[in-house]
C-alpha positions in Angstrom: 0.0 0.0 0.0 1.2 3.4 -1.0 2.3 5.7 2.2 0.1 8.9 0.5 -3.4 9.0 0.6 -3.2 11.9 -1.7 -0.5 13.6 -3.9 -0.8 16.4 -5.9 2.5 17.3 -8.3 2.5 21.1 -9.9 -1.0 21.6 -10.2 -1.9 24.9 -11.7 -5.7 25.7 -12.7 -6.7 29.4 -14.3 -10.1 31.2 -14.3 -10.0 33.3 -16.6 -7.4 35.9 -15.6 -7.6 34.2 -11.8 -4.7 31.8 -11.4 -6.2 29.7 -8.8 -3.7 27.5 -8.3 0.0 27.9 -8.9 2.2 24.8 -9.7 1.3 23.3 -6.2 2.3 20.5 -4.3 1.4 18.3 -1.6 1.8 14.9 0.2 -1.0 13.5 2.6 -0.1 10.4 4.4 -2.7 8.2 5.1 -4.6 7.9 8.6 -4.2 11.6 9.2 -6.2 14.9 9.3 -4.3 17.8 7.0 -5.7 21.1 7.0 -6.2 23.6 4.7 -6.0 27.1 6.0 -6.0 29.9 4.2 -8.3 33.3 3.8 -11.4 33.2 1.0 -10.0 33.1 -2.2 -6.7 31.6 -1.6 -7.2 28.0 -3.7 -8.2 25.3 -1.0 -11.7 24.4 -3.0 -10.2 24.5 -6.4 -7.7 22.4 -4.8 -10.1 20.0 -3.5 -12.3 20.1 -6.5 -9.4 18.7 -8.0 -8.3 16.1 -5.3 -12.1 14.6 -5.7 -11.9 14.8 -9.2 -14.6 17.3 -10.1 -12.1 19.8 -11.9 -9.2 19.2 -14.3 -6.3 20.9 -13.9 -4.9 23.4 -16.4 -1.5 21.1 -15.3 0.4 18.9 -12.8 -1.3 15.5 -11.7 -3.0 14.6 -8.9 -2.8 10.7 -7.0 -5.9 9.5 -4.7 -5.3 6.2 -3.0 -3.1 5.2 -5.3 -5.1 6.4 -8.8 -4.3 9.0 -10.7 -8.1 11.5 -10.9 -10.1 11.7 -12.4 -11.2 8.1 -11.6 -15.2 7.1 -10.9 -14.1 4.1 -9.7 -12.7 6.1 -6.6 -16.3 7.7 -5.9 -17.5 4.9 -3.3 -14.2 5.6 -1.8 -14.1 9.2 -0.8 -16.6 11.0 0.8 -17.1 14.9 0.3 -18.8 17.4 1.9 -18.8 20.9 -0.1 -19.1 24.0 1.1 -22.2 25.0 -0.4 -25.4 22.8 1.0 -25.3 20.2 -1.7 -28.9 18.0 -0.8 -31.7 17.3 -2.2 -34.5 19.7 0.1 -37.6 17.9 -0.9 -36.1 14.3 0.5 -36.2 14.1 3.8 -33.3 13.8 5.8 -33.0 10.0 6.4 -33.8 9.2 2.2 -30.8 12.1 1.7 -28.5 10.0 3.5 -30.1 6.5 1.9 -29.4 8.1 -1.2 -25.9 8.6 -1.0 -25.6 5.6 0.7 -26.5 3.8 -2.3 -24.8 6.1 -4.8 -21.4 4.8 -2.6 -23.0 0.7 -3.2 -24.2 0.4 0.1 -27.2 -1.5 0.3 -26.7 -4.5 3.3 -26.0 -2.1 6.2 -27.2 0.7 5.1 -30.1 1.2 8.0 -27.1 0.3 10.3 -24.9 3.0 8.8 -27.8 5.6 8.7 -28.5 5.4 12.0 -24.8 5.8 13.3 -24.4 9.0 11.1 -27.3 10.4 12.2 -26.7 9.9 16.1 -23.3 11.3 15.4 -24.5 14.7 14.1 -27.6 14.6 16.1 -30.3 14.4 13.8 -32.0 11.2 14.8 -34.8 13.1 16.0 -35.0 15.1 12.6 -34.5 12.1 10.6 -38.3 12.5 8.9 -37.9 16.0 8.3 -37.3 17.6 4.6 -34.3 18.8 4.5 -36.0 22.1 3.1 -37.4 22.4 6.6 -34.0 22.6 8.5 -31.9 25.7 10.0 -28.7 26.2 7.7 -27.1 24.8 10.6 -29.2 21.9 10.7 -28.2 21.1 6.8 -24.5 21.6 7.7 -25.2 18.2 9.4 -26.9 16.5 7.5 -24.3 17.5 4.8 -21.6 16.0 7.0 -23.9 12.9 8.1 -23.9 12.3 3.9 -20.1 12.2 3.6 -19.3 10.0 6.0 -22.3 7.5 5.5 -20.6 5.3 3.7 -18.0 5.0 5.6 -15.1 6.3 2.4 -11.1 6.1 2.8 -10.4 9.3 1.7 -13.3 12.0 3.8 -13.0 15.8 2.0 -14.8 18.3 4.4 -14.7 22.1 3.1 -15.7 23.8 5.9 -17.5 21.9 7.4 -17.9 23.3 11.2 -19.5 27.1 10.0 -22.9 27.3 11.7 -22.4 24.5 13.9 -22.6 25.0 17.7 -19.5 25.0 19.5 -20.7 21.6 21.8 -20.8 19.7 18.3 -18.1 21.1 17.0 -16.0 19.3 19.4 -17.9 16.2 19.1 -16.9 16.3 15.2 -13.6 17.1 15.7 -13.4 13.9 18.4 -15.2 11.5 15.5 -12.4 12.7 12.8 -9.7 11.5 14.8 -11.6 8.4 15.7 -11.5 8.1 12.2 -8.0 8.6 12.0 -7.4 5.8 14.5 -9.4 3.3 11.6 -7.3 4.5 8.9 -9.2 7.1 7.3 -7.6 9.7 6.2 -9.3 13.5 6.2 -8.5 16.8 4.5 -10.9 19.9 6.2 -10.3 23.3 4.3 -10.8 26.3 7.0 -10.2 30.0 7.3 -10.5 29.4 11.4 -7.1 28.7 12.9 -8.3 27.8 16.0 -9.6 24.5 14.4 -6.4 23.7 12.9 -4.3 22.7 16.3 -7.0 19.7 15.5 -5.0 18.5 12.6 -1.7 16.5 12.1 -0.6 17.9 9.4 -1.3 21.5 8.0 -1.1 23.5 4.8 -1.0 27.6 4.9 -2.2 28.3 1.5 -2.2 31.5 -0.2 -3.1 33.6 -3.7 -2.9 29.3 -5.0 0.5 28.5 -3.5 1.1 26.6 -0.8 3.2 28.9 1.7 4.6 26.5 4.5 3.3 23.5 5.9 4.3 21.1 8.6 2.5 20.2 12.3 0.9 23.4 14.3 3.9 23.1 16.6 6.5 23.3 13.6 5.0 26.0 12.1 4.9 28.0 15.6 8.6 26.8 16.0 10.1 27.6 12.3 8.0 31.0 12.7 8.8 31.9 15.9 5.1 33.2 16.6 2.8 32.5 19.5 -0.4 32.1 17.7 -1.0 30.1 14.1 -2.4 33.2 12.6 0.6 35.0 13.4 2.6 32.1 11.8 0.3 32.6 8.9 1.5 36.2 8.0 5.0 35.4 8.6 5.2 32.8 6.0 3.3 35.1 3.2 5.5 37.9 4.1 8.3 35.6 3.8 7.0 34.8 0.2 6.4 38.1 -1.1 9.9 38.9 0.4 11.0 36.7 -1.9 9.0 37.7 -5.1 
């Protein structure tokens, strides 16, 4: 078994006159969390757009458990959670989650896996409700609860803790790294550094270039900062120093 769950070689991808992404590179090893942090604007969803094989890069390649993307064969494997609420509103909550399930080829413990996923966001008592019907923040869940439903190797979460109580939040962040401990490996793309102490691994991305990455300690260490934000501008000013 290959070491990297994901590797991405020189990508570059343009919008226009927007260079999203600029010959970047990264390693995930499998069974870890890496984060993505970065302001609005600064490449981590055209990066994962990539990773799960919804965009095609202008150039470089990009690996996912060992296949080059974009492969549909991977789909059952990976689990993503966008940042725009992607569900269906006029399903209900539970056939949502059946749904995917059965996009992913899960058909003999699918009730089984439902009804862990819902617990684990608490929506079991919401689980008859349209999704139409729901808070934003209640959607946010259910968004997450479809990701992780059938139980993928590779789990892609862009932001997924905005709107979500503080209580949960920390009941997510304790399920990732249960996850972890099975193997699975996560990305989460965030513009909140106080999440990203959370993670083994980060990336400080920037204007579609990957600035620094390394553990939060490393980072604090190499930068000599106190806080990870602080870090942060140390590293862009470090590669605008250099431009």
């Amino acid at each position: 078994m290959e070491p990297y769950a994901v590797e991405v070689n020189n990508l570059h991808k343009r919008f226009g006159h927007i260079h999203a992404l600029r010959g970047l590179s990264v390693q995930i090893e499998r069974g870890i969390t890496y984060g993505l942090l970065g302001p609005n604007g600064a490449g981590k969803t055209t990066l994962i757009r990539a990773i799960v094989g919804l965009l095609r890069p202008d150039a470089g390649t990009v690996r996912v458990l060992g296949h080059p993307m974009p492969d549909k064969r991977l789909m059952a494997r990976i689990g993503y959670m966008t940042q725009n609420i992607a569900l269906y509103e006029d399903l209900t909550v539970r056939q949502n989650l059946a749904f995917f399930a059965a996009m992913a080829g899960v058909v003999s413990r699918a009730r089984q896996q439902i009804d862990e996923v819902l617990a684990l966001v608490e929506l079991s008592d919401r689980a008859d409700s349209r999704v139409r019907e729901l808070s934003g923040g209640l959607q946010r869940r259910c968004s997450l609860a479809c990701a992780l439903v059938h139980r993928p190797a590779l789990v892609v979460l862009d932001e997924p803790t905005v709107g979500v109580d503080p209580q949960l939040r920390v009941q997510f962040w304790e399920h990732f790294h249960r996850l972890n401990a099975e193997g699975v490996t996560l990305i989460v793309s965030s513009h909140v550094m106080d999440e990203a102490a959370r993670c083994h691994r980060l990336g400080f991305l920037r204007d579609g270039e990957l600035l620094a990455e390394g553990s939060a300690v490393d980072l604090l260490e190499r930068s000599g900062c106190a806080t990870l934000e602080d870090a942060f501008l140390h590293f862009a000013e470090q590669v605008a120093a250099v431009s």
